[in-house]
C-alpha positions as CSV (number, residue, x, y, z in Angstrom):
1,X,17.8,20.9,13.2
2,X,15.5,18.3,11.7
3,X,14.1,19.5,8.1
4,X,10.4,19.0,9.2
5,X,11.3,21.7,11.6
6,X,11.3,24.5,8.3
7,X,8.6,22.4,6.6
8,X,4.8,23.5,7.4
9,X,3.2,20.1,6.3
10,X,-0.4,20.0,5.6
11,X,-3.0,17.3,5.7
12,X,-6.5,16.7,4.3
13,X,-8.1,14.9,7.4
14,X,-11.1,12.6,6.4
15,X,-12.5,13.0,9.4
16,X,-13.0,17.2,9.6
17,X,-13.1,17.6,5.9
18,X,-10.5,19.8,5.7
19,X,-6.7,20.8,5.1
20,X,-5.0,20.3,8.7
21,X,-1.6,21.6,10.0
22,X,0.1,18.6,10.9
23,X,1.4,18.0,14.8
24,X,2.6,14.7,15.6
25,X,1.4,13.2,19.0
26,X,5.1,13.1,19.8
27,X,7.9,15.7,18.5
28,X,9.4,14.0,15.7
29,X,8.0,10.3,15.8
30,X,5.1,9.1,13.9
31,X,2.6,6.4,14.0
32,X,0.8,5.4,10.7
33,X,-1.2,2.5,10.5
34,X,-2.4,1.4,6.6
35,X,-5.8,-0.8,6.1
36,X,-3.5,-4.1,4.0
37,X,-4.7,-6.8,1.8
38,X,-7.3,-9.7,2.1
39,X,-4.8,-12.2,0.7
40,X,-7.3,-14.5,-0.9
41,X,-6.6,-13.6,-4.6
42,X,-3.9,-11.4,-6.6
43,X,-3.0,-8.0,-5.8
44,X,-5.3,-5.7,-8.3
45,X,-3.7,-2.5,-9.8
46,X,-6.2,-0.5,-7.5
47,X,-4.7,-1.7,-4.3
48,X,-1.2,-0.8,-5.6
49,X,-2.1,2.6,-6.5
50,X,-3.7,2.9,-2.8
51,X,-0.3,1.0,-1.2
52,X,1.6,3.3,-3.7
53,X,-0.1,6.4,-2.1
54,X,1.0,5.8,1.6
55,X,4.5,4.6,0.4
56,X,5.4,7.9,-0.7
57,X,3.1,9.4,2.4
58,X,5.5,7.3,3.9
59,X,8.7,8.2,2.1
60,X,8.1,11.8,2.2
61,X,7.8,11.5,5.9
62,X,11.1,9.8,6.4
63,X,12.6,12.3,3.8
64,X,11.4,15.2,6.7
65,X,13.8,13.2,9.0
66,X,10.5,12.0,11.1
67,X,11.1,8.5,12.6
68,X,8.0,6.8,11.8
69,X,6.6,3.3,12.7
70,X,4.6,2.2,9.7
71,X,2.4,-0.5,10.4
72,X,0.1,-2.2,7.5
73,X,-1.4,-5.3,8.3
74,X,-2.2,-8.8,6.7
75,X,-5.3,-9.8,7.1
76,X,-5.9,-13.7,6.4
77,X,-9.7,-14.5,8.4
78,X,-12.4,-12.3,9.3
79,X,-12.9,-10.9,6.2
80,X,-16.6,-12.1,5.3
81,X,-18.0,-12.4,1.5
82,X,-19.4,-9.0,0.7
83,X,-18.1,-6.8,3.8
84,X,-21.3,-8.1,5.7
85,X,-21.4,-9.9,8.6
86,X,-23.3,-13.4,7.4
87,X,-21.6,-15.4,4.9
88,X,-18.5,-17.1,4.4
89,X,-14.8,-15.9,5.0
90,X,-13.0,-14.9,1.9
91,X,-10.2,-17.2,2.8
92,X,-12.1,-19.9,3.7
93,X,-14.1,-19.6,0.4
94,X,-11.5,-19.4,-1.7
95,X,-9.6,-22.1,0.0
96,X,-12.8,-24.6,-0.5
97,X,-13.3,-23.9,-4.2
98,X,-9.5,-25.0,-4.6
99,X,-9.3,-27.5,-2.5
100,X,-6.7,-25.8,-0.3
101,X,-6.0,-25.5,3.3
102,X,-6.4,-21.7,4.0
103,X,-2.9,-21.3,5.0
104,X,-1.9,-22.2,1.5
105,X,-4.3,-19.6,0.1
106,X,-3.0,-17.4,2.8
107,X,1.2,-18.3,1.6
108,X,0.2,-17.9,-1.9
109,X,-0.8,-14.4,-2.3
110,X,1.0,-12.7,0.5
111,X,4.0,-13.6,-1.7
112,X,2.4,-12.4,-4.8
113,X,1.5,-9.3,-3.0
114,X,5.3,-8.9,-1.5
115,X,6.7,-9.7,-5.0
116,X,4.5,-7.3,-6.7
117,X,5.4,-4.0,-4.5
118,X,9.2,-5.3,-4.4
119,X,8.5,-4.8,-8.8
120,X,6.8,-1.2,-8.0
121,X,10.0,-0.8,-5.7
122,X,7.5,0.1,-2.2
123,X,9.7,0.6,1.0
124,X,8.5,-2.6,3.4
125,X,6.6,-1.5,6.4
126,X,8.4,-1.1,10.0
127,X,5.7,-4.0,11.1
128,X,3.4,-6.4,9.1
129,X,1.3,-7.8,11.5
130,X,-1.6,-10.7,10.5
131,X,-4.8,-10.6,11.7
132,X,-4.3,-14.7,12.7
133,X,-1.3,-14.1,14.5
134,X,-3.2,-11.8,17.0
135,X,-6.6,-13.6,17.9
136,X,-5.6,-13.2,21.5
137,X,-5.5,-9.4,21.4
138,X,-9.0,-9.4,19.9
139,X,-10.5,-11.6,22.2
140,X,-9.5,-9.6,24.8
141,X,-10.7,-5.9,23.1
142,X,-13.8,-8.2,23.0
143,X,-13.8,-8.5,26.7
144,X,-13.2,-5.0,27.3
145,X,-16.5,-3.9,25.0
146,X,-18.7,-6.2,26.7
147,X,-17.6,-5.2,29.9
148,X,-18.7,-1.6,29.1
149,X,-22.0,-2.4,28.0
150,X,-21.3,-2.0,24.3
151,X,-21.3,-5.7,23.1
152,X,-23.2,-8.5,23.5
153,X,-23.8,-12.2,23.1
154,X,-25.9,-14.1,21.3
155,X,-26.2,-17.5,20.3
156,X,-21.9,-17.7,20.6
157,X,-21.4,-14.8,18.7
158,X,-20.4,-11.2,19.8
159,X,-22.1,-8.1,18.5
160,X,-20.9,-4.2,18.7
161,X,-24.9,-2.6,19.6
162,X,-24.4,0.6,17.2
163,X,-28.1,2.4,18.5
164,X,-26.4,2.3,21.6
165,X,-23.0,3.4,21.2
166,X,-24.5,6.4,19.3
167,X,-26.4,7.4,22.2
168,X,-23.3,8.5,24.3
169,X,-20.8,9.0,20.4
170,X,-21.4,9.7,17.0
171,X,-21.2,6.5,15.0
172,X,-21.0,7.6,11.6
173,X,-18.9,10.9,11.8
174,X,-16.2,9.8,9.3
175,X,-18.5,8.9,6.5
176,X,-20.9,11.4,7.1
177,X,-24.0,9.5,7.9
178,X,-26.0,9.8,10.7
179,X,-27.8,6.7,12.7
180,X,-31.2,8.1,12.3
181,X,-30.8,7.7,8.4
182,X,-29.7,4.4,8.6
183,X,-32.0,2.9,10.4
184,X,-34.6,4.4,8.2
185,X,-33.3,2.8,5.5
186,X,-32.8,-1.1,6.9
187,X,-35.6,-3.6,6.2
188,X,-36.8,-5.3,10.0
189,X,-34.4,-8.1,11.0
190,X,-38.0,-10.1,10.8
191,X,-36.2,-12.6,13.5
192,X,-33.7,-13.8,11.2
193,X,-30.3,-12.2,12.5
194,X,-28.9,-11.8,16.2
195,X,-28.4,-8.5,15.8
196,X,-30.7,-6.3,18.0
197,X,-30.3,-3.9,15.3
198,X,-29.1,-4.2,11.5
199,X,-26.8,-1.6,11.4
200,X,-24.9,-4.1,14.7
201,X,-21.7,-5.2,13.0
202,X,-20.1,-8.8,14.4
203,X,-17.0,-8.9,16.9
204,X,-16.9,-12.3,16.9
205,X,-18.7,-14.7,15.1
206,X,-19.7,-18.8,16.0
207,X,-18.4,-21.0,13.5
208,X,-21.1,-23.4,12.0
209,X,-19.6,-27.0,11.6
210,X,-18.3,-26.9,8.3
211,X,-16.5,-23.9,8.9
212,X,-12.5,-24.6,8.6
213,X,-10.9,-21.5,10.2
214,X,-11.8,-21.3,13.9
215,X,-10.6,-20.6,17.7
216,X,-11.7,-21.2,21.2
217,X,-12.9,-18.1,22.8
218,X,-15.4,-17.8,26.1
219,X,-18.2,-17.6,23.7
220,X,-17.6,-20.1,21.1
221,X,-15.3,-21.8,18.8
222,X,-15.6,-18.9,16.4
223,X,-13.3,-16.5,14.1
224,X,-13.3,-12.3,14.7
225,X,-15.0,-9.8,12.6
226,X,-13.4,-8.3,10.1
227,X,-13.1,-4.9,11.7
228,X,-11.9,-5.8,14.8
229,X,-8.6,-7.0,13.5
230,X,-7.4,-3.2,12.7
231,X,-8.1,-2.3,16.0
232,X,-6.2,-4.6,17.8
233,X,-3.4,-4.4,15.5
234,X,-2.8,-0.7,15.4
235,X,-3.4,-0.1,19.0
236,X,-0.9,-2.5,20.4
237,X,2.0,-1.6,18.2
238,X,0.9,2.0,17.9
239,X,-1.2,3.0,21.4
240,X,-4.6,3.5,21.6
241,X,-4.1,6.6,20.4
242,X,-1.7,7.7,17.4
243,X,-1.3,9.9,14.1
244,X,-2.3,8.4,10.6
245,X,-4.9,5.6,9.9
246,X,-4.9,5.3,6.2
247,X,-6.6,3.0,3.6
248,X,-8.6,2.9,0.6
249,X,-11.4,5.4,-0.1
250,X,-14.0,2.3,-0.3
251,X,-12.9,1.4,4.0
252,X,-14.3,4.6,5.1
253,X,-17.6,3.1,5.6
254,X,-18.2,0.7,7.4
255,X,-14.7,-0.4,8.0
256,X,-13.2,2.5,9.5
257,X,-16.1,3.5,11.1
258,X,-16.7,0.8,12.7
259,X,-12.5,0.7,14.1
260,X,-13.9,3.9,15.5
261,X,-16.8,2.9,17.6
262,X,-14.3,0.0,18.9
263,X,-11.9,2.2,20.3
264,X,-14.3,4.9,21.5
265,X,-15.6,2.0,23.2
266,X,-13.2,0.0,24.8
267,X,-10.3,3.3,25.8
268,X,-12.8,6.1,25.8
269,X,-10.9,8.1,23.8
270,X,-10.8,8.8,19.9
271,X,-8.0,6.7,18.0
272,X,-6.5,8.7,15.5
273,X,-5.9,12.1,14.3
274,X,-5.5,12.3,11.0
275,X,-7.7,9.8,8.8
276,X,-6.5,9.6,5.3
277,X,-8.1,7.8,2.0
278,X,-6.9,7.1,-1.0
279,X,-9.3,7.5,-4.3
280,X,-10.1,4.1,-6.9
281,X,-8.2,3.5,-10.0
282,X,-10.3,3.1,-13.5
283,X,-10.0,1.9,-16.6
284,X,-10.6,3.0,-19.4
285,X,-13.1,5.3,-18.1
286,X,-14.8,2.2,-16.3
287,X,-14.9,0.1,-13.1
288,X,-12.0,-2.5,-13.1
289,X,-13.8,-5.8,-12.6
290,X,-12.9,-9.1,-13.6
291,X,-16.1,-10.0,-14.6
292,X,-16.4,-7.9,-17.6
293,X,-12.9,-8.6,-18.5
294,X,-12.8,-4.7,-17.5
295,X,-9.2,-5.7,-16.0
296,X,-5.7,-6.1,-15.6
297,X,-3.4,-7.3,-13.2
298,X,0.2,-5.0,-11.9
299,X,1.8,-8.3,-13.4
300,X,0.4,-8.3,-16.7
301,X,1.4,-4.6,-17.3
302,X,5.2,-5.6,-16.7
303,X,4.9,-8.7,-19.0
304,X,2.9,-7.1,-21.6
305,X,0.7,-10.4,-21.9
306,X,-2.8,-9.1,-21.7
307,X,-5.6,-7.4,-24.1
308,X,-5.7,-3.4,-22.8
309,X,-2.1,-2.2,-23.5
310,X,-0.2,-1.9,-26.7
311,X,3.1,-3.4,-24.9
312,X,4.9,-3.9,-21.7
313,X,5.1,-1.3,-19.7
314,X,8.6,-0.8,-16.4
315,X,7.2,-0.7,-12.9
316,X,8.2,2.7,-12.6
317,X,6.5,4.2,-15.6
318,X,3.3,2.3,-13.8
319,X,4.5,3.9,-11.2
320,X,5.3,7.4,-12.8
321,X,2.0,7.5,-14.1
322,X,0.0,6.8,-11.1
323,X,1.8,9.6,-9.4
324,X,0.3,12.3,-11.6
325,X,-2.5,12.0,-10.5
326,X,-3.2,13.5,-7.0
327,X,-3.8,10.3,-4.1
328,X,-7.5,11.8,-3.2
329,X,-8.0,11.9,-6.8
330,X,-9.9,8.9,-9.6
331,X,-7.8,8.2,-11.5
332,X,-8.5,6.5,-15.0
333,X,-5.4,4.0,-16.7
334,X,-5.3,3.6,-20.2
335,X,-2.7,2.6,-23.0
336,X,-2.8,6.3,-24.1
337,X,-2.0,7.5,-20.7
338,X,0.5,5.3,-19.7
339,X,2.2,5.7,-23.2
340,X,2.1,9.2,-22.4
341,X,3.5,8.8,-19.2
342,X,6.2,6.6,-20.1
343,X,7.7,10.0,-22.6
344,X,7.4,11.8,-19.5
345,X,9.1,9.7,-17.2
346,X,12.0,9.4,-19.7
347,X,12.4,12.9,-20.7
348,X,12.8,13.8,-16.5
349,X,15.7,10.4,-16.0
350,X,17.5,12.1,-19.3
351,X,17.3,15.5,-17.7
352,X,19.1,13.8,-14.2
353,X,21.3,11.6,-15.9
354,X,22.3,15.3,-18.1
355,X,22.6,16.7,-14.5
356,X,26.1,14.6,-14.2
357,X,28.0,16.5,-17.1
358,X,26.6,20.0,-15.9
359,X,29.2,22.5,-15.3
360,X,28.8,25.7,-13.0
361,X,29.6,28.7,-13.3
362,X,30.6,32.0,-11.5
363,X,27.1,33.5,-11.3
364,X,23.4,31.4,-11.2
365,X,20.9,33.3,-13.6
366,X,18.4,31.1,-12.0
367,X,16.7,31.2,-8.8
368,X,17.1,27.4,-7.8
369,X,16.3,27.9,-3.8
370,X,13.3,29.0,-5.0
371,X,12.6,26.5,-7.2
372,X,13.8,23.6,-4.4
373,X,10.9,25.3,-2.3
374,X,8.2,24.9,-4.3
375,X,8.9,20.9,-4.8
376,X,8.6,20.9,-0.7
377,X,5.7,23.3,-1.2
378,X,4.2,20.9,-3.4
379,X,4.4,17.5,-0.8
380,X,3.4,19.6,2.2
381,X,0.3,20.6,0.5
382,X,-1.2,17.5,1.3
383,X,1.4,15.2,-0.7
384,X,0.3,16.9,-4.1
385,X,2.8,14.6,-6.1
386,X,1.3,15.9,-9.5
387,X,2.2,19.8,-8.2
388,X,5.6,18.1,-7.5
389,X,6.4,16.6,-10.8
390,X,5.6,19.6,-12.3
391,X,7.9,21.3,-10.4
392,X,10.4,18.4,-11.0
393,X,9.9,19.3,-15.2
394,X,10.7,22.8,-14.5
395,X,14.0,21.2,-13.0
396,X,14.0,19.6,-16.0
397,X,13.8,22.5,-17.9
398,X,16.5,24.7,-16.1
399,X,19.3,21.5,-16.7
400,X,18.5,21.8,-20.1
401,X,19.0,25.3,-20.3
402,X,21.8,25.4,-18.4
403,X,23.5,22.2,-20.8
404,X,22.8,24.9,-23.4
405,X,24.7,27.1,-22.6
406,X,21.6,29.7,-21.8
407,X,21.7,29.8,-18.5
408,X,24.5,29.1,-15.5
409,X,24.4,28.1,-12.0
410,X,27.0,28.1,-9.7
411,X,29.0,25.1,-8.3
412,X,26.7,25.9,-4.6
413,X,23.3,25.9,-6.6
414,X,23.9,23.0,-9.0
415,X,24.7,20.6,-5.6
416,X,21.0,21.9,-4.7
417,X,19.4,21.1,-8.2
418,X,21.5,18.1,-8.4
419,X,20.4,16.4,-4.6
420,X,16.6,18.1,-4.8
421,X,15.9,16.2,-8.0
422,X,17.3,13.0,-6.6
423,X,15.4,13.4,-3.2
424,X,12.2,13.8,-4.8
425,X,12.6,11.8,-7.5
426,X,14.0,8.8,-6.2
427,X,13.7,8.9,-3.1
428,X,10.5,11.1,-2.6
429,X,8.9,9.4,-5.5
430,X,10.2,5.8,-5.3
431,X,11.0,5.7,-9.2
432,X,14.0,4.1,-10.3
433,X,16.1,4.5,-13.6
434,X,15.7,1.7,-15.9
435,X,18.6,2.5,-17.4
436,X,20.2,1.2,-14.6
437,X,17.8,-1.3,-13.2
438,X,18.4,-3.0,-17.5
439,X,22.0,-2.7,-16.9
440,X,22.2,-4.5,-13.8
441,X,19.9,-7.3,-15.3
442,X,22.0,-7.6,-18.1
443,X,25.1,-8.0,-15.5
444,X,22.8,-11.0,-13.8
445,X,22.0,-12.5,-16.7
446,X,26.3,-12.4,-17.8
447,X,26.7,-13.5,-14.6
448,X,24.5,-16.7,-14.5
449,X,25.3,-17.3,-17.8
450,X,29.7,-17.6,-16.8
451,X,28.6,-20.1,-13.9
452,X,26.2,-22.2,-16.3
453,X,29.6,-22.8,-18.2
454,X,31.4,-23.7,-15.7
455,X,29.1,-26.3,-14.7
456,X,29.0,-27.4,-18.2
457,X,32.5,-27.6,-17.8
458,X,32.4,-29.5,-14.4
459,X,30.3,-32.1,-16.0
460,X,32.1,-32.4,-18.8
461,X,35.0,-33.4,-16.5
462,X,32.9,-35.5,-14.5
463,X,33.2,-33.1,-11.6
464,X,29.5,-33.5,-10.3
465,X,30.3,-32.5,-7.1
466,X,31.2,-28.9,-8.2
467,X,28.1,-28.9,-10.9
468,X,25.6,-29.8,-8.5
469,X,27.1,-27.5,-6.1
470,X,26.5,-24.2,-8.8
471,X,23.1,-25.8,-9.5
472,X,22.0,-26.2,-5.7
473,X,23.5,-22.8,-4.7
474,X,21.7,-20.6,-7.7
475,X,18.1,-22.4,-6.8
476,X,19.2,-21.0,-3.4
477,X,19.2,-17.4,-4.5
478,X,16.5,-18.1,-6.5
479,X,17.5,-19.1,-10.0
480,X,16.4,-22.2,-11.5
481,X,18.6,-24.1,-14.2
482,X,16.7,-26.1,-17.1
483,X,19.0,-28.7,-18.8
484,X,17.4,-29.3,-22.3
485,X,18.5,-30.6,-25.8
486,X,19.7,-27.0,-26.9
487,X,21.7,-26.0,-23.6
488,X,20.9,-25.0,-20.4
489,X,18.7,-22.0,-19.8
490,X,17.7,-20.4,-16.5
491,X,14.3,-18.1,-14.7
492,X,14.4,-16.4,-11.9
C-alpha cells in the first residue's frame, strides 16, 4: 500500500480560500505545473525561496510515493517591461542594452539559474519546457480563442476581450476582484490602445520593425503574450485539466488570472484544482530592490562578498532558514536570522550524525510512533515545514536523551527515529550535511591536486601528450588549470 494511502494531505487552495482535502485527478499520479523564471537577469533570493517552496511541495509528494510530473517552465519572450502589455520584451531589452543577441541573454542566465538551485541542492523538474520552443502551441490556443468569440484582431495583434469573457465566467475569481471594479478604476483608452477595453490583456502582439524577437503567425510577424505561454505549456504536457498550478504570490494577478480566462476559454472547462502561492522574501524588514542597494544575490550569500551579512553563509543553512518560515508566509532575511539559523541547523546534523552511535535497548520510554506522526502531521497540514522542524528538534531532543543514558528505545523504534529524521530532513527538506558535502570537496580538491602533479611530471619528462591529455580532460569535467610563476592552481 502506497504511504499517501494513511496520509490525509491538506491543501490551502488560492482559489477557495481555504484548507482543501487533497484528491488527485488520477489515483496516485500528479500533475504540478510551477510559474519559472524570466531569464533576462540573475536569479534573486526571492525566486529561490518561491522555487525552494514547490521543491519540497514537490519532494514531499514523491516522499508519499505519488508519481508526479513536475513541469516548471522557461520563459525567454513574451514577458513585456512592467507586466503590461505595451512596451518592450525583457529579453529583448536587456539584450539591446548589452549588445547581445537574445539567445545569449537567454544562455546566460538559465545557467546561472540551473547553477544556483544545483548550490541550494533543488530536485530538477520532470520537464522544463521554454516558452520559444512552443510558439506553435500558442498560435494555435490563439486560433481556438478567436474561434469562440473571445479574441480578436487588431492592427496584427491579438487580444483576449475580458468584459466579454466575464459575461458568460468570472474573470477575476482568484484574486478576488471583480470586473465591475476594475473598469471603474481604468482611465478611457482615449483612442490610444487596440484594446476594446483596458483591462484586454494581449495574445499576440505585432512586432514594430526594430523589434528582434519575432515569428510569422496568420496575423503578423509578432511574439505571444506573456500569459499565454503557461497555458500552452502546462496543458500539453499536463491536459487541459490537472492538479497544482503554483507560483509566486505577485502572479496571482494578472498572470494567473489571466491563464484562467484562456483555458475557460478555449476547453470550456476550469484548468486546475488546486492553485498554490508562495509569499515574498524581505530584507531586513524592507523590499529587496536593487535600486536601493536593498539587495543581495543567492550567490553572494555563499561567497560571503557583499555588504548585508557578517560572513558566508552554506546553501543549506540558506536553505534551513528559509524553511522556517511557513511558504504562504513573508518572510524577512537578515544576518541575525540567518546566524541564528545556521546554530540551528547544526545543532539538528549533530543530533543525526549522534543517531549512528545510539544503542537500543529492551524497552522504549518514549513514544517515537507518535512522534514520527506528528512530522507527517506537520507536511500534510498544508506543507507547514516550520511545524515540521520543530517536530524534527523534538527528535533532536529524544537522541540526546537517549545518548544520555536518560532514556531508551528499542532496536524496532530507533530504525523509526533513525529513517524519519533522514526522510524529512534530507530528503523531505532537501538539506544536506556539510560535513559531508566539506569532506568531499576536500577529496576533489586532493584529487585534482595528485593529477596536477602528474602533469607536472609529464612535462617535466617532456611527455606532452599525457599533460595535455590531464589538462584537456579536467576542462572537460569542468576544472580549469592556470599555469603561473608559483605553480599551477585550478577553479571549478
Amino acid at each position: 500500500m502506497p504511504l499517501y494511502s494513511s496520509q490525509k494531505l491538506k491543501i490551502y487552495n488560492s482559489l477557495s480560500g481555504e484548507k482543501e482535502t487533497f484528491v488527485p485527478i488520477n489515483e496516485g499520479n500528479i500533475g504540478m505545473y510551477v510559474c519559472g523564471p524570466t531569464v533576462y537577469s540573475n536569479v534573486h533570493l526571492g525566486n529561490v525561496r518561491t522555487f525552494m517552496s514547490f521543491d519540497v511541495i514537490f519532494r514531499y509528494l514523491l516522499h508519499l510515493e505519488y508519481k508526479v510530473r513536475y513541469v516548471r517552465n522557461i520563459t525567454d519572450v513574451g514577458h513585456i517591461v512592467d507586466d503590461v502589455d505595451e512596451g518592450e520584451d525583457k529579453i529583448a531589452k536587456k539584450a539591446r542594452l548589452e549588445q547581445l543577441e537574445p539567445m545569449e541573454v537567454v544562455q546566460r542566465y538559465t545557467i546561472d539559474f540551473h547553477d544556483i538551485l544545483k548550490a541550494f541542492n533543488f530536485l530538477p523538474p520532470s520537464i522544463e519546457p521554454t516558452a520559444t520552443g512552443h510558439i506553435v502551441e500558442q498560435i494555435e490556443i490563439i486560433k481556438k480563442i478567436i474561434d469562440s468569440g473571445i479574441g480578436y484582431e487588431a492592427n496584427g495583434s491579438v487580444y483576449f476581450d475580458v468584459v466579454k469573457f466575464n459575461k458568460t465566467n468570472h474573470y477575476g475569481r482568484l484574486s478576488g476582484r471583480n470586473i465591475e471594479d476594475m473598469l471603474a478604476n481604468t482611465r478611457d483608452l482615449d483612442g490610444q490602445s487596440d484594446k476594446r477595453n483596458p483591462q484586454d490583456f494581449a495574445l499576440w502582439k505585432k512586432a514594430e520593425p526594430q523589434h528582434i524577437m519575432r515569428w510569422p503567425s496568420p496575423w503578423s510577424d509578432g511574439f505571444p503574450g506573456w500569459h499565454l505561454e503557461c497555458t500552452a505549456m502546462s496543458t500539453k504536457y499536463l491536459g487541459n485539466h490537472f492538479d497544482i498550478h503554483g507560483g509566486g504570490m505577485d502572479l496571482k494577478f494578472p498572470h494567473h488570472e489571466c491563464e484562467i480566462a484562456q483555458n475557460e476559454a478555449c476547453t470550456g472547462q476550469t484548468p486546475v484544482n488546486y492553485w498554490m502561492h508562495a509569499n515574498m522574501l524581505t530584507l531586513n524588514g524592507k523590499k529587496m530592490a536593487k535600486s536601493t542597494g536593498n539587495n543581495i544575490l543567492p550567490r553572494e550569500i555563499l561567497t560571503g562578498e557583499n555588504s548585508i551579512l557578517s560572513k558566508a553563509f552554506s546553501a543549506s543553512v540558506a536553505r534551513f532558514f528559509m524553511l522556517q518560515a511557513h511558504y504562504r508566509s513573508i518572510l524577512d532575511f537578515s544576518d541575525d536570522a540567518i546566524v541564528a539559523a545556521e546554530k540551528g541547523y547544526k545543532r539538528l546534523m549533530e543530533a543525526v550524525d549522534t543517531l549512528k552511535t545510539i544503542q537500543s535497548s529492551a524497552v522504549s520510554s518514549l513514544a517515537i510512533q507518535d512522534w514520527k506522526q506528528s512530522c507527517y502531521d506537520a507536511m500534510n497540514d498544508d506543507f507547514n515545514s516550520p511545524i515540521l522542524i520543530a517536530n524534527l528538534f523534538e527528535g533532536v531532543r529524544f537522541i540526546n536523551l537517549i545518548n544520555d543514558n536518560k532514556e531508551t528505545v528499542t532496536a524496532h523504534d530507533l530504525e523509526i527515529l533513525t529513517t524519519t529524521m533522514n526522510a524529512f530532513v534530507f530528503d523531505v527538506l532537501g538539506l544536506e550535511d556539510d560535513k559531508t558535502v566539506d569532506g568531499n570537496s576536500n577529496k576533489l580538491e586532493g584529487t585534482i591536486n595528485m593529477l596536477i602533479g602528474m602533469r607536472n611530471q609529464a612535462r617535466a619528462d617532456k611527455n606532452f601528450a599525457l599533460s595535455d591529455q590531464i589538462r584537456d580532460q579536467l576542462i572537460a569535467i569542468g576544472i580549469q588549470l592556470k599555469d603561473g610563476k608559483e605553480g599551477t592552481t585550478f577553479t571549478v
